[in-house]
C-alpha positions as CSV (number, residue, x, y, z in Angstrom):
1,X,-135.7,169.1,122.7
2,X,-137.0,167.8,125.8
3,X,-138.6,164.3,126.0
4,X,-141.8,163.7,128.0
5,X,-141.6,161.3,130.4
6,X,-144.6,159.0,130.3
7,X,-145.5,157.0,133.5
8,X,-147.5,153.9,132.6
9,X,-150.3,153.1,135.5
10,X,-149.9,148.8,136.7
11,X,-152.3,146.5,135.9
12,X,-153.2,146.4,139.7
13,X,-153.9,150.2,140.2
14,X,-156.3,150.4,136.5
15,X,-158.0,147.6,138.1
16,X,-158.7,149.1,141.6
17,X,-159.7,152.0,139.4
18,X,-162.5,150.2,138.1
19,X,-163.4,148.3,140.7
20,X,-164.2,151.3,142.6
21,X,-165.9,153.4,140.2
22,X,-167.9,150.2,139.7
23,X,-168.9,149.8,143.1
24,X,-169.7,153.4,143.6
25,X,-172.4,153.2,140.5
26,X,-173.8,150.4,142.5
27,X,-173.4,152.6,146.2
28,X,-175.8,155.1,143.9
29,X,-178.0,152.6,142.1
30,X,-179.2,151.0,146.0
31,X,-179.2,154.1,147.2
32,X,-181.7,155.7,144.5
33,X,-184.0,152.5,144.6
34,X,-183.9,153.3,148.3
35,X,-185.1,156.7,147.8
36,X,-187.9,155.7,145.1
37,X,-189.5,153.5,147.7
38,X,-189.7,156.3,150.3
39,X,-192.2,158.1,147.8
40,X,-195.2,157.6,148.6
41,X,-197.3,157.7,145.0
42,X,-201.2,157.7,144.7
43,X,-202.5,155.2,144.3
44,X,-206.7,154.6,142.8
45,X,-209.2,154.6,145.6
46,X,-211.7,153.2,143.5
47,X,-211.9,149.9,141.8
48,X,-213.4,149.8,138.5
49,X,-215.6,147.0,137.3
50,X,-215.9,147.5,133.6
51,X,-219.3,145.1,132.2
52,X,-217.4,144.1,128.8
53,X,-220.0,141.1,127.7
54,X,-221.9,142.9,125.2
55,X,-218.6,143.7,123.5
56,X,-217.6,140.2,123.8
57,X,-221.3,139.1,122.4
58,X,-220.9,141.8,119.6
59,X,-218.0,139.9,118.4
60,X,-219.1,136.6,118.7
């Protein structure tokens, strides 16, 4: 029977670990916010003025 030989990782090299897969979710995050604002979405071309005193008056 043959015993396995488990290597335990340090404390320092779980934590780099982390820290980088942390700071590449951010890298994505500020990058996609980046790329959201470069679309260019419609936006109305006509304002709307809605007359809602009768309504109001209705209620009263």
């Amino acid at each position: 029977m043959q015993l396995k030989y488990n290597r335990q990782t340090s404390l320092g090299s779980s934590i780099t670990r982390i820290l980088i897969k942390l700071f590449l979710i951010l890298l994505l995050g500020i990058v996609g916010i980046f790329l959201i604002e470069k679309i260019d979405f419609p936006s109305p071309e006509k304002n709307y003025k809605i007359d809602i005193t009768d309504e109001i008056n209705k209620l009263k």
